[in-house]
C-alpha positions as a Markdown table, in Angstrom:
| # | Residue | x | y | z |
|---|---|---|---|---|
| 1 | Unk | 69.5 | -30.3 | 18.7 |
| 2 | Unk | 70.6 | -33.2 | 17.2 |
| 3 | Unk | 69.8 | -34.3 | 13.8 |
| 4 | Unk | 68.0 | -37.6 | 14.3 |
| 5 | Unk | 65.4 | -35.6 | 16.8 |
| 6 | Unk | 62.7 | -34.2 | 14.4 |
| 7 | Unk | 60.7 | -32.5 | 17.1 |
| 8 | Unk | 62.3 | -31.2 | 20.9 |
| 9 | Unk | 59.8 | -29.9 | 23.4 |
| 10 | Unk | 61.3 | -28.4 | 26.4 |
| 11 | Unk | 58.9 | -27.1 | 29.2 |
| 12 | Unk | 56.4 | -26.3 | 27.2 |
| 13 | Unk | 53.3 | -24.7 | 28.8 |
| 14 | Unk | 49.9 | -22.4 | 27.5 |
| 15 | Unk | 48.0 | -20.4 | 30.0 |
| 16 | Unk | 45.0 | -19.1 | 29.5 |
| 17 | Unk | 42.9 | -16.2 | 31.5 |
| 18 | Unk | 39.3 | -17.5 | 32.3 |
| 19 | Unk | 36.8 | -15.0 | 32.3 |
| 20 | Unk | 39.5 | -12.2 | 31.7 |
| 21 | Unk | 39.2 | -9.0 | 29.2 |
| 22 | Unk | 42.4 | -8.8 | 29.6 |
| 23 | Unk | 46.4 | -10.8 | 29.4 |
| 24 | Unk | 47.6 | -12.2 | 25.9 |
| 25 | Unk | 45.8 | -13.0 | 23.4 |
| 26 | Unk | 46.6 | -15.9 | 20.5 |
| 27 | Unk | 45.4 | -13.5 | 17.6 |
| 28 | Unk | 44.4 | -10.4 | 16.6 |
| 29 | Unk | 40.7 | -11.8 | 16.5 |
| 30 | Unk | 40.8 | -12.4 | 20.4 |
| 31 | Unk | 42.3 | -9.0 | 21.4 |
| 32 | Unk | 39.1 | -7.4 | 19.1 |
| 33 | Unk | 36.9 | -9.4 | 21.3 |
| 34 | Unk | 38.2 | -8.7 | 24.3 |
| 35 | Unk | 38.1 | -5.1 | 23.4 |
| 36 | Unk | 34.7 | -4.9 | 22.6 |
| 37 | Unk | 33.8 | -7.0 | 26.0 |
| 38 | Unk | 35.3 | -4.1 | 28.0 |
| 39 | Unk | 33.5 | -1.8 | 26.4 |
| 40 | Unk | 30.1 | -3.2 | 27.1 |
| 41 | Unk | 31.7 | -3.7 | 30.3 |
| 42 | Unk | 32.3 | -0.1 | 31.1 |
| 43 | Unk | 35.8 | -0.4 | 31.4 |
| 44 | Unk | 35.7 | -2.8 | 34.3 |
| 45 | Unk | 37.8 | -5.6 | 34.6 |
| 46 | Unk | 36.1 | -9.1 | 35.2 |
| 47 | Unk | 37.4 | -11.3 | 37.5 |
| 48 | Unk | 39.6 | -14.6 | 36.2 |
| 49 | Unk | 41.3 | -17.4 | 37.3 |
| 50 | Unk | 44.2 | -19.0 | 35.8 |
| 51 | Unk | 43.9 | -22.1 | 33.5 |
| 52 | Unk | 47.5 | -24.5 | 31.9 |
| 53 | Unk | 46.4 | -26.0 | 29.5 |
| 54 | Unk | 49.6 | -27.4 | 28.5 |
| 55 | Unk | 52.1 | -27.7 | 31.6 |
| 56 | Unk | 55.9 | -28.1 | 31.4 |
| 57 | Unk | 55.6 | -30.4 | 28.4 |
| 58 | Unk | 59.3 | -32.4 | 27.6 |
| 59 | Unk | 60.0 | -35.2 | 25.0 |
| 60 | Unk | 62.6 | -35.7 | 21.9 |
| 61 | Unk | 60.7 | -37.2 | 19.2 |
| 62 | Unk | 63.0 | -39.2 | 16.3 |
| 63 | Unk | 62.8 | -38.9 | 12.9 |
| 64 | Unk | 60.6 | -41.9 | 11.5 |
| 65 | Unk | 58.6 | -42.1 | 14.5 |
| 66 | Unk | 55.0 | -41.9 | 14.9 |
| 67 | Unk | 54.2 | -41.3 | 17.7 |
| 68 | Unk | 50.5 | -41.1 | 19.2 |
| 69 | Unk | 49.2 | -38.1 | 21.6 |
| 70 | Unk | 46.5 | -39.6 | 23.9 |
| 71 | Unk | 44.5 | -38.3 | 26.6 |
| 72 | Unk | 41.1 | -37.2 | 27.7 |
| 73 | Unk | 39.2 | -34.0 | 26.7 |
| 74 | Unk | 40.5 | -31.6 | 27.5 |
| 75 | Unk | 44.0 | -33.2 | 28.6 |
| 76 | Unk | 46.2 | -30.5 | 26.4 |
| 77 | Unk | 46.4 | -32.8 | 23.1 |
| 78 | Unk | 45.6 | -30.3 | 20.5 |
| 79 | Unk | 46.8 | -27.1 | 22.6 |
| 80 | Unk | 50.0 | -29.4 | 21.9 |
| 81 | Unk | 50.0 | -29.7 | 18.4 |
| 82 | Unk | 49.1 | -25.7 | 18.1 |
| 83 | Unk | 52.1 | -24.9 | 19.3 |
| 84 | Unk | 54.2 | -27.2 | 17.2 |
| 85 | Unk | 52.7 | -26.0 | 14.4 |
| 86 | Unk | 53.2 | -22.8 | 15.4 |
| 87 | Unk | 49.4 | -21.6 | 15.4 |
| 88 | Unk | 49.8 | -20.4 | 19.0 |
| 89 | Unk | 52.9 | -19.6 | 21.2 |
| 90 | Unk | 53.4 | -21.2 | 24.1 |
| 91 | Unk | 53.5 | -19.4 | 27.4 |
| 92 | Unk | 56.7 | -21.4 | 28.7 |
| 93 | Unk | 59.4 | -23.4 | 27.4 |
| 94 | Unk | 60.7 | -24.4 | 23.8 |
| 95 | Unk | 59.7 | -26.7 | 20.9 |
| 96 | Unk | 62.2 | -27.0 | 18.0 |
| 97 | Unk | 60.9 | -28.6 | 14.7 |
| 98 | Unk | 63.6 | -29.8 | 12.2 |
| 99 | Unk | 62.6 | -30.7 | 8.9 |
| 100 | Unk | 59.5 | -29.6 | 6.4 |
| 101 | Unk | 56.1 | -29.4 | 8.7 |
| 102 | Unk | 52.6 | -30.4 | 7.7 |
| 103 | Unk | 49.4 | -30.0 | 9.8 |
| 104 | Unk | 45.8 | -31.3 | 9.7 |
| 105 | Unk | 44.5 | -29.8 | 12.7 |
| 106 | Unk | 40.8 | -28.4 | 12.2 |
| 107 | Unk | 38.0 | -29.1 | 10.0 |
| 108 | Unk | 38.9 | -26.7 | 6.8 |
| 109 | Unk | 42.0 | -25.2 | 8.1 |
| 110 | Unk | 43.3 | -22.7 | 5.5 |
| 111 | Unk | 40.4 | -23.4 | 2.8 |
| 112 | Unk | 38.0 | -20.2 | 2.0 |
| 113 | Unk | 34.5 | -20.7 | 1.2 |
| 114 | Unk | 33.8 | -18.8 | -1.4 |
| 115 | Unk | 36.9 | -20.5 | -3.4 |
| 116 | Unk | 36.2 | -24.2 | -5.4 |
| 117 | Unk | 38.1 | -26.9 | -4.2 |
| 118 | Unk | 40.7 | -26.4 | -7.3 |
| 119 | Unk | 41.7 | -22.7 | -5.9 |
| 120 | Unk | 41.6 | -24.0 | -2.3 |
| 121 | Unk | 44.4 | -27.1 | -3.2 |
| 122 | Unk | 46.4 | -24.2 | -4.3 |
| 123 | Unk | 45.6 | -22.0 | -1.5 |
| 124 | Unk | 46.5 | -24.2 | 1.3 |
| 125 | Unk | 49.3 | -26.0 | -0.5 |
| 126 | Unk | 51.5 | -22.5 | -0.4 |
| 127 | Unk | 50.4 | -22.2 | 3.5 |
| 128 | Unk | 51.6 | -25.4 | 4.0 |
| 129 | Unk | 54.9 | -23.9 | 1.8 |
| 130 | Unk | 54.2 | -25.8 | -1.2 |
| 131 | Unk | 55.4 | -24.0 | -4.5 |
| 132 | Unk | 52.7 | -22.9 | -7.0 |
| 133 | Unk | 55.0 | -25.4 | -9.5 |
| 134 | Unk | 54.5 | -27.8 | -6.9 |
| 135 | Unk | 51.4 | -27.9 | -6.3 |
| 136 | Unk | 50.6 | -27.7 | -10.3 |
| 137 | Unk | 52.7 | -31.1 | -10.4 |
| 138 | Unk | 50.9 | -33.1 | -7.5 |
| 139 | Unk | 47.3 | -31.9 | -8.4 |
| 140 | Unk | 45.7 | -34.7 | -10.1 |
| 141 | Unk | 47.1 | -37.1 | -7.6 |
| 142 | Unk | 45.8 | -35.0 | -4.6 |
| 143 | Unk | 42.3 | -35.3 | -6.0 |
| 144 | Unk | 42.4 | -38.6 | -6.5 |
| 145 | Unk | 43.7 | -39.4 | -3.4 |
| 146 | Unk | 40.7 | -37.4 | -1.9 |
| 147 | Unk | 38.1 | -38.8 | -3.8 |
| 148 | Unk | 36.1 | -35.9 | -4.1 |
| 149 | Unk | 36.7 | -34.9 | -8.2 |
| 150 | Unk | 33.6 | -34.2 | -9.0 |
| 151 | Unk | 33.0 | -31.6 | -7.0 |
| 152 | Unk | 36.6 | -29.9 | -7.0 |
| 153 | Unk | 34.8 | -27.0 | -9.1 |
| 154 | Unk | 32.2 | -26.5 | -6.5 |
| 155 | Unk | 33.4 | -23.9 | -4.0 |
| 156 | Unk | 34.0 | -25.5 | -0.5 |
| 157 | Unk | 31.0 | -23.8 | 1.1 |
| 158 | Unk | 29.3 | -26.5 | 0.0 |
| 159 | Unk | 31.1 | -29.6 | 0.7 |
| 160 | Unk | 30.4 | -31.8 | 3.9 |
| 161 | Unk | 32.7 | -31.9 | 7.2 |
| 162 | Unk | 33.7 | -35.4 | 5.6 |
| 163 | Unk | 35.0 | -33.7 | 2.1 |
| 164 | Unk | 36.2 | -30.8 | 3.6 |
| 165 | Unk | 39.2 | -33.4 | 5.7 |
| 166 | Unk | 39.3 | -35.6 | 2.7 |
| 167 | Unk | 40.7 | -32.7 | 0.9 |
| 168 | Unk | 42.9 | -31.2 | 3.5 |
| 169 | Unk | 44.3 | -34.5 | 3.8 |
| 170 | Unk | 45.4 | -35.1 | 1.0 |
| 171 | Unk | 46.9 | -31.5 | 0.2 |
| 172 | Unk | 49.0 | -31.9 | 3.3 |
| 173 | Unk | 49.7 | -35.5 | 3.0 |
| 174 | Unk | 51.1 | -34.6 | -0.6 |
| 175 | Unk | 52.8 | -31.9 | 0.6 |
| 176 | Unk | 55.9 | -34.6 | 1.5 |
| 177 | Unk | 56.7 | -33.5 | 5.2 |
| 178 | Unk | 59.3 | -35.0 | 7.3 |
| 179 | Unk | 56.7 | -34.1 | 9.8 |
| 180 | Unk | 53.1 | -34.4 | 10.0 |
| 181 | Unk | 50.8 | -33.6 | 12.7 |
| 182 | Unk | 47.5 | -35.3 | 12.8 |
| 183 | Unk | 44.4 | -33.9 | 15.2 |
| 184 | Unk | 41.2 | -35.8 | 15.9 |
| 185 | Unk | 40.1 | -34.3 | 12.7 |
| 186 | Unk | 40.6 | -38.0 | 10.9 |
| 187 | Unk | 37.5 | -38.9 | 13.0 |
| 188 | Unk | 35.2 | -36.7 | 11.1 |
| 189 | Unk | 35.6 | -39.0 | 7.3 |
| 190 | Unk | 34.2 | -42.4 | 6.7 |
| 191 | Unk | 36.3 | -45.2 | 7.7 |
| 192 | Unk | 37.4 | -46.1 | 4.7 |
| 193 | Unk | 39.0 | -43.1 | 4.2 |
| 194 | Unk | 40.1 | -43.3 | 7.9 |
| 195 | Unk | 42.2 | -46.4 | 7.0 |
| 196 | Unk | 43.1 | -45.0 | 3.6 |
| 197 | Unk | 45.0 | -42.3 | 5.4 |
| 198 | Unk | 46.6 | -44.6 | 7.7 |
| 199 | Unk | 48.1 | -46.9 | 5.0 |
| 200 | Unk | 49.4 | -43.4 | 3.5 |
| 201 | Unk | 50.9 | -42.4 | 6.8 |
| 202 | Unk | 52.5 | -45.7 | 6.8 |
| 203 | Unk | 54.1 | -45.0 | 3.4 |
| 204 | Unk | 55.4 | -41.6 | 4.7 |
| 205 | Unk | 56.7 | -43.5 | 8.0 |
| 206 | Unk | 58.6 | -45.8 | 5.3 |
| 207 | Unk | 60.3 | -42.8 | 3.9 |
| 208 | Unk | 61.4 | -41.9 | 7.1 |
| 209 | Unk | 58.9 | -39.2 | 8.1 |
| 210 | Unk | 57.8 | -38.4 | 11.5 |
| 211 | Unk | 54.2 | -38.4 | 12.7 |
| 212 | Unk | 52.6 | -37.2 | 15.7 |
| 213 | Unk | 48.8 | -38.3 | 15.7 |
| 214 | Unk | 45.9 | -37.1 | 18.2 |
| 215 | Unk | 42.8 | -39.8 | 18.4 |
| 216 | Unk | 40.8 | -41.3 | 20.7 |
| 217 | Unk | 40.5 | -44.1 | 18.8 |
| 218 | Unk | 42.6 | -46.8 | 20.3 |
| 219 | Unk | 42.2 | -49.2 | 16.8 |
| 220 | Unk | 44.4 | -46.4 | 15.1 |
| 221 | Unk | 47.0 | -45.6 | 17.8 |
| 222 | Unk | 47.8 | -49.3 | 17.6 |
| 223 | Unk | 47.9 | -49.5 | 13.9 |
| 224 | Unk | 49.4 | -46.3 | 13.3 |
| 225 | Unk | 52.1 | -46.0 | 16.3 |
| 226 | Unk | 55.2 | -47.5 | 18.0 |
| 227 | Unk | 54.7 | -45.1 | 20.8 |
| 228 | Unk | 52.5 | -43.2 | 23.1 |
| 229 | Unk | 52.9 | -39.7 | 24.7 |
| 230 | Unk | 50.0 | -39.4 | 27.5 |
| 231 | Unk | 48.4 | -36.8 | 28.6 |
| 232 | Unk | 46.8 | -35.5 | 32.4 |
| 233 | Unk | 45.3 | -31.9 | 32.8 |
| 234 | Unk | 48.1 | -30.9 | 30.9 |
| 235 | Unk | 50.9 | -32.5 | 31.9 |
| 236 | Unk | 53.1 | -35.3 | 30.6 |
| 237 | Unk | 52.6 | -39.0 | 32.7 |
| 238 | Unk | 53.6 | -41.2 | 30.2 |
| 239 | Unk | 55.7 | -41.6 | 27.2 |
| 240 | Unk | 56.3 | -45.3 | 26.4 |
| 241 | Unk | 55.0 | -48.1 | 24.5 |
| 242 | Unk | 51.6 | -47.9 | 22.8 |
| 243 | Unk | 49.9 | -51.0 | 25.1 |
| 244 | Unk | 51.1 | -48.8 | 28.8 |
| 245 | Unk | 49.6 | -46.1 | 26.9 |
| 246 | Unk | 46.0 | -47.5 | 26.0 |
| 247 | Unk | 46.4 | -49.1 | 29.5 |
| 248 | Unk | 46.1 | -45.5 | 31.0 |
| 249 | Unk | 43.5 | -44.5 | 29.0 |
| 250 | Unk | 41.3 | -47.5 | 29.8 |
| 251 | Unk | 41.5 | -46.3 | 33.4 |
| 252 | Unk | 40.9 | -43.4 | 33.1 |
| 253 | Unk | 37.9 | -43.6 | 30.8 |
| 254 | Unk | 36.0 | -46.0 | 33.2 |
| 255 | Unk | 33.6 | -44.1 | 34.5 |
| 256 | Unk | 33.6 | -41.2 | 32.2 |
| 257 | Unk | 30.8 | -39.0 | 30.8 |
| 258 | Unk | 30.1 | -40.1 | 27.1 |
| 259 | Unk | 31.2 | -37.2 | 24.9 |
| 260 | Unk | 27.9 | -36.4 | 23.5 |
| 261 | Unk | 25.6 | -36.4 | 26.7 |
| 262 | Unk | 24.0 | -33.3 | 27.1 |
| 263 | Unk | 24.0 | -32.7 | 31.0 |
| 264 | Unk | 26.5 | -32.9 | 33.2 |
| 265 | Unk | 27.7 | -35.8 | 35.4 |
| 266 | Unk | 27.0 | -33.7 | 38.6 |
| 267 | Unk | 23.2 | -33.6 | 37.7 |
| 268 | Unk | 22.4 | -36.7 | 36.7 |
| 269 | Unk | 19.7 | -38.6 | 38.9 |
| 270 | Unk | 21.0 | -41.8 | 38.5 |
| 271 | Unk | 24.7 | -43.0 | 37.3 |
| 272 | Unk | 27.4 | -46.3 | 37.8 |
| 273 | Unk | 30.0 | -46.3 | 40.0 |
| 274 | Unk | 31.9 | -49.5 | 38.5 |
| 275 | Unk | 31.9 | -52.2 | 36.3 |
| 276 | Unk | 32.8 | -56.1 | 36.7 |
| 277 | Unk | 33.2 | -58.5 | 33.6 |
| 278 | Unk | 33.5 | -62.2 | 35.0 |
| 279 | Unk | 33.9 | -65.8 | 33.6 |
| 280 | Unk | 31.7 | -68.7 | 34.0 |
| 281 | Unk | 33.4 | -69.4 | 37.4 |
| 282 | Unk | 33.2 | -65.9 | 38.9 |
| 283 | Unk | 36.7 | -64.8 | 38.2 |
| 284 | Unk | 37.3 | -61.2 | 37.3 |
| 285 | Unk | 38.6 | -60.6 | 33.5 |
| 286 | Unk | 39.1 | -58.6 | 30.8 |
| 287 | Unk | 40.4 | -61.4 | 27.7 |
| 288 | Unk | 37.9 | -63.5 | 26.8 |
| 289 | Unk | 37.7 | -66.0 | 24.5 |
| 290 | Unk | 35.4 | -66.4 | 21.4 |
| 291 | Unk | 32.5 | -68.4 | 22.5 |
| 292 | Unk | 33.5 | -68.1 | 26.4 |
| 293 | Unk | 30.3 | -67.0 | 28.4 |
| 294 | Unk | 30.4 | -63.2 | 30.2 |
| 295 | Unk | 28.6 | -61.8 | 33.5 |
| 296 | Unk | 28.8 | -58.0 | 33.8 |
| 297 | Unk | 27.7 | -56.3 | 37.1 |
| 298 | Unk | 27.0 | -53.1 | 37.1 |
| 299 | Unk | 26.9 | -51.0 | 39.9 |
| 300 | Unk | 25.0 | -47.7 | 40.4 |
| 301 | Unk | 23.9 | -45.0 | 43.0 |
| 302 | Unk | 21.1 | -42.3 | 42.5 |
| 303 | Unk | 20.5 | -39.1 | 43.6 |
| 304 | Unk | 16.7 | -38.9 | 43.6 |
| 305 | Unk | 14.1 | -41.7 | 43.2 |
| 306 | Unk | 14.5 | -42.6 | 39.7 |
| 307 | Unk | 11.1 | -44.6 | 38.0 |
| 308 | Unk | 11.8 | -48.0 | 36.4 |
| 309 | Unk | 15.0 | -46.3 | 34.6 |
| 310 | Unk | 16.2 | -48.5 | 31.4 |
| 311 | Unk | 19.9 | -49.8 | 31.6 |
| 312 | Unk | 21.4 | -50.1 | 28.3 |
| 313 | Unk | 24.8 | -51.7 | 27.7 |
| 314 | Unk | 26.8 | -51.1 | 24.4 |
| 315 | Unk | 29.6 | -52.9 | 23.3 |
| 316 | Unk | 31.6 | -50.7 | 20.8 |
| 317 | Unk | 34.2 | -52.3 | 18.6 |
| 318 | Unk | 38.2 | -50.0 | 19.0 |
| 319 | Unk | 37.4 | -48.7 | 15.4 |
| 320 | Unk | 34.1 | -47.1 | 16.9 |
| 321 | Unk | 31.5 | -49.8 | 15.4 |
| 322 | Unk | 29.0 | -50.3 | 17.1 |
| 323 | Unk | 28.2 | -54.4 | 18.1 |
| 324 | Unk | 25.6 | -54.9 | 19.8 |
| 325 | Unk | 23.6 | -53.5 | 22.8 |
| 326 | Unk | 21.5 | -54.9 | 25.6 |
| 327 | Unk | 18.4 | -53.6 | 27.2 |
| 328 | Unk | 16.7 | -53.9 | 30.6 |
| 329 | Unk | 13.2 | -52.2 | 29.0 |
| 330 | Unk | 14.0 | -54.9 | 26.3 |
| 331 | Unk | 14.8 | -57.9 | 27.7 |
| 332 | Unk | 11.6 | -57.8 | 30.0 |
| 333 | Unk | 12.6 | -56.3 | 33.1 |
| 334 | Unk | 11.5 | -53.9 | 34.6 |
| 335 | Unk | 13.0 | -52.4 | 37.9 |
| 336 | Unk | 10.4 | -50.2 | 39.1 |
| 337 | Unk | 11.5 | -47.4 | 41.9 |
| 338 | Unk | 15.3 | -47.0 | 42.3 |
| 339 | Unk | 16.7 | -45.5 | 45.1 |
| 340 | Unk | 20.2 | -45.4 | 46.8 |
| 341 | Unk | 23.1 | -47.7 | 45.9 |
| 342 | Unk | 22.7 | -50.9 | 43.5 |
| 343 | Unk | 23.9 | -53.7 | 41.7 |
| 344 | Unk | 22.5 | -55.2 | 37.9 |
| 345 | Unk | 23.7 | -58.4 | 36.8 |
| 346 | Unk | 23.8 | -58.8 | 32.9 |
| 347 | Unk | 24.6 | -62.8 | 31.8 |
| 348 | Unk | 25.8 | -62.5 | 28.1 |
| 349 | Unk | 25.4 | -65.6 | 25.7 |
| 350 | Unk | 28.4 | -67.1 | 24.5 |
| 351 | Unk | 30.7 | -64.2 | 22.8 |
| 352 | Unk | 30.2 | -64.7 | 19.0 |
| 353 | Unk | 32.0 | -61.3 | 18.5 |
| 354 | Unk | 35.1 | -61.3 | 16.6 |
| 355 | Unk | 38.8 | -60.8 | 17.8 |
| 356 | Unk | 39.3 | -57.2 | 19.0 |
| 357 | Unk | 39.4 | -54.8 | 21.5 |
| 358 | Unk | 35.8 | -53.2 | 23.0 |
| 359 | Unk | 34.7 | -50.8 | 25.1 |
| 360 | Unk | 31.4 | -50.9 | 27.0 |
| 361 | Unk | 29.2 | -47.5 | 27.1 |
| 362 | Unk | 26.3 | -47.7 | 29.3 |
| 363 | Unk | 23.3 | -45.5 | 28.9 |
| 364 | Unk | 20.2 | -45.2 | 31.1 |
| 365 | Unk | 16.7 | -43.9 | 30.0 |
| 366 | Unk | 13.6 | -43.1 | 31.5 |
| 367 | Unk | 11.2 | -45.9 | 30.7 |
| 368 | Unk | 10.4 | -45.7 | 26.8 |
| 369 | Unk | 13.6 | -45.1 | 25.5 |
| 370 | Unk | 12.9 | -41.5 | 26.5 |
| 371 | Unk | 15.1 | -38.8 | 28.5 |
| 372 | Unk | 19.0 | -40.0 | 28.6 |
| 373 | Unk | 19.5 | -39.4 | 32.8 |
| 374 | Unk | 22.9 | -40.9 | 32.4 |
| 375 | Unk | 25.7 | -41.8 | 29.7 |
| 376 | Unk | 29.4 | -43.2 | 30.9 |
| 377 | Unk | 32.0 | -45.3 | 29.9 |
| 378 | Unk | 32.2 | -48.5 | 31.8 |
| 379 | Unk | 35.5 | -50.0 | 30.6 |
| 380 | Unk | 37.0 | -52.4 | 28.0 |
| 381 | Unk | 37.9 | -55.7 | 27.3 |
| 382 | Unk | 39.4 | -58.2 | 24.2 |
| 383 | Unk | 38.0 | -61.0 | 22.7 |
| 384 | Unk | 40.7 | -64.1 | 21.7 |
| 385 | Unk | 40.2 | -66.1 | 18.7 |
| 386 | Unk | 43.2 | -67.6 | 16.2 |
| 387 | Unk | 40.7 | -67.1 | 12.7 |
| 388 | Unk | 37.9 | -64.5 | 13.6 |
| 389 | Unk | 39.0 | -61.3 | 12.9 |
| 390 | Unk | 37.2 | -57.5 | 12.0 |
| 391 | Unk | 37.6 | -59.3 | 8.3 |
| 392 | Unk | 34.7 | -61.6 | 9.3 |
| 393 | Unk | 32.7 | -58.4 | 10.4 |
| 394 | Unk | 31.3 | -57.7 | 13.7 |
| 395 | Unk | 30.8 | -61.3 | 15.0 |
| 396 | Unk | 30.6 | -65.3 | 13.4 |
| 397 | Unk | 27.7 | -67.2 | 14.3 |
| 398 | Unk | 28.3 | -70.4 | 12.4 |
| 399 | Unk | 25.3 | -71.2 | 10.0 |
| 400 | Unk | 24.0 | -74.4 | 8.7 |
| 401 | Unk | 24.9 | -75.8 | 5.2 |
| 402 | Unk | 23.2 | -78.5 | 2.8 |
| 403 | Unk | 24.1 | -79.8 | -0.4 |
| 404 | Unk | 21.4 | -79.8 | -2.4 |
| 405 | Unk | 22.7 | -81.0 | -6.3 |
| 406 | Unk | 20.4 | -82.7 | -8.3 |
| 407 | Unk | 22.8 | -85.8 | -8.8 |
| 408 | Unk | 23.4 | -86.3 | -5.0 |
| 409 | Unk | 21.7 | -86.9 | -1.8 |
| 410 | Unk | 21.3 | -83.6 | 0.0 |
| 411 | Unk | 23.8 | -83.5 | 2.9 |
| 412 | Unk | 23.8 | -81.7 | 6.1 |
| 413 | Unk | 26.7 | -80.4 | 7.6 |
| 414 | Unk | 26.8 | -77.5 | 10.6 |
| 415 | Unk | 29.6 | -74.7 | 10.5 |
| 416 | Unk | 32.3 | -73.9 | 12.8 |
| 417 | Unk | 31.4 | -73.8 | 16.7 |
């Protein structure tokens, strides 16, 4: 391998055994289970079927890149970073790592709960290979960094998911790789701790270290990388820029199940089958600019007769803020029995909302704001403006001003339109 290429994956793929007692197992913890399941099971064997989650997986990664792994759930992003890091093997092909590894790949990775946060920094530190000396040295600076020093006495039991990553981050941050491998895990702290780590990753980029980042966020993979690796069911389809790359995923989130719906897509009485955004003149678009007007039409089907069902429309900022919403229950109508295929026209007042990216999540409840009976993505689309960015917030509505001094006439003037 050459020694500009920090990480070389060649054909790697992970196999797993559905609804099997038996094949390999990633630990010692999984061949116990499966042990004790064909016990209960009386020693017969259950039938399986064959799962990739990872599939003939190829790329050359640089040294100084960072590089962002994107996909669906469930496309084979984190069975990817496993194996990099080493926490499982792979069931075919090679990955070579050259150069000191850190990973931050599950909530409290390497901490134990009984131990304070003090003993855990040490803990984890020497299984990320950190030297007891060095750990001693970077201490203070990994506590501050985490922002969590008043509780480093109190044994991690007790923390939150949210100081539980702040302090894994910043061991393995500190830790100095020339290689660090980010999960979804980021998503779980605050956002200003989100961007805090960014802005260190950036510093670690500057000394030349390579990072390979997991997130569904799309505001991070474009602040963070200069390339995208995308994955499909497992496999590999695109390894380019980051803009083809969030391009893909757009597609292939249109459509999709919101992550925290309860049933599934299949049994939902009522659910959208596409989404148009058009201009003032009826033109189909997805860059709009700040104060343009928007039409959405969604479209839907049903599988039952569905009663006066309540079509809400989200529009969620690329960092995961949430804009602003619209309701059919709210805005005063009502649709009474639907049945069969249909289309909803939504006319948006001028877009105040500031320059970014959004995506649209659409949600339909039984009247009331009651039972969710459907929650999909519905796609995305960008707002232009040359001033109005996320440091003006979530939208500018200009407001009216008067000058008021005692020594003066009061004048009126009216912001920005």
């Amino acid at each position: 391998m050459s020694k500009d290429i920090a990480i070389q994956a060649r054909g790697l793929g992970k196999r797993y055994l559905l609804g099997a007692n038996g094949g390999a197992k990633d630990s010692f913890r999984d061949a116990l289970v499966a042990g004790a399941k064909s016990l209960i099971g009386g020693g017969k064997k259950a039938a399986f079927k064959e799962f990739w989650a990872l599939k003939d997986a190829s790329f050359d990664i640089r040294h100084g890149e960072n590089v962002g792994v994107v996909g669906l759930n469930g496309a084979g992003k984190s069975t990817l970073l496993k194996i990099l890091s080493r926490i499982t093997e792979p069931a075919t092909g090679t990955a070579q790592i050259n150069g000191r590894l850190g990973a931050l790949l599950e909530v409290g990775t390497g901490f134990h709960g009984e131990l304070t946060g003090r003993e855990n920094v040490f803990l984890y530190g020497s299984i990320l290979g950190m030297r007891r000396e060095e750990v001693r040295r970077k201490f203070d600076a990994i506590v501050e960094f985490s922002e969590i020093a008043n509780f480093i006495d109190t044994p991690v039991k007790r923390y939150s998911s949210g100081m539980y990553v702040r302090l894994a981050f910043s061991v393995a941050a500190h830790l100095e790789p020339d290689i660090l491998l980010l999960d979804e895990v980021l998503a779980v702290g605050d956002l200003a701790f989100q961007r805090k780590c960014i802005e260190h990753a950036k510093e670690l980029q500057k000394r030349d270290a390579t990072i390979l980042f997991v997130s569904h966020n799309m505001f991070s993979i474009k602040t963070m990388c200069d390339r995208v690796i995308y994955l499909r069911k497992g496999e590999v389809i695109y390894d380019g820029d980051v803009l083809g790359g969030i391009e893909l995923y757009e597609q292939d989130c249109r459509g999709a199940a919101l992550a925290w719906t309860e049933t599934k897509p299949e049994e939902w009485p009522i659910y959208i089958t596409g989404c148009e955004l058009l201009d003032e003149r009826g033109d189909a678009k997805t860059m709009f600019d700040y104060g343009e007007r928007m039409t959405m039409r969604l479209h839907y089907d049903t599988r039952e007769t569905v009663d006066d069902p309540n079509f809400i429309v989200a529009m969620i900022r690329s960092d995961g803020v949430a804009a602003c919403n619209y309701s059919t229950e709210l805005d005063g109508l009502s649709l009474g029995k639907v049945v069969g295929p249909g289309t909803l026209e939504l006319q948006l007042p001028a877009v105040k909302l500031v320059s970014e990216m959004y995506s649209i999540s659409v949600l339909i409840r039984a009247k009331g704001f009651q039972q969710i009976l459907c929650g999909q993505t519905a796609g995305t689309f960008h707002v232009r403006h040359h001033l109005f960015n996320t440091h003006f917030g979530v939208f500018h509505e200009a407001g009216n001003w008067r000058r008021v001094d005692q020594d003066s006439a009061p004048r009126v003037a009216s912001g920005q339109r």
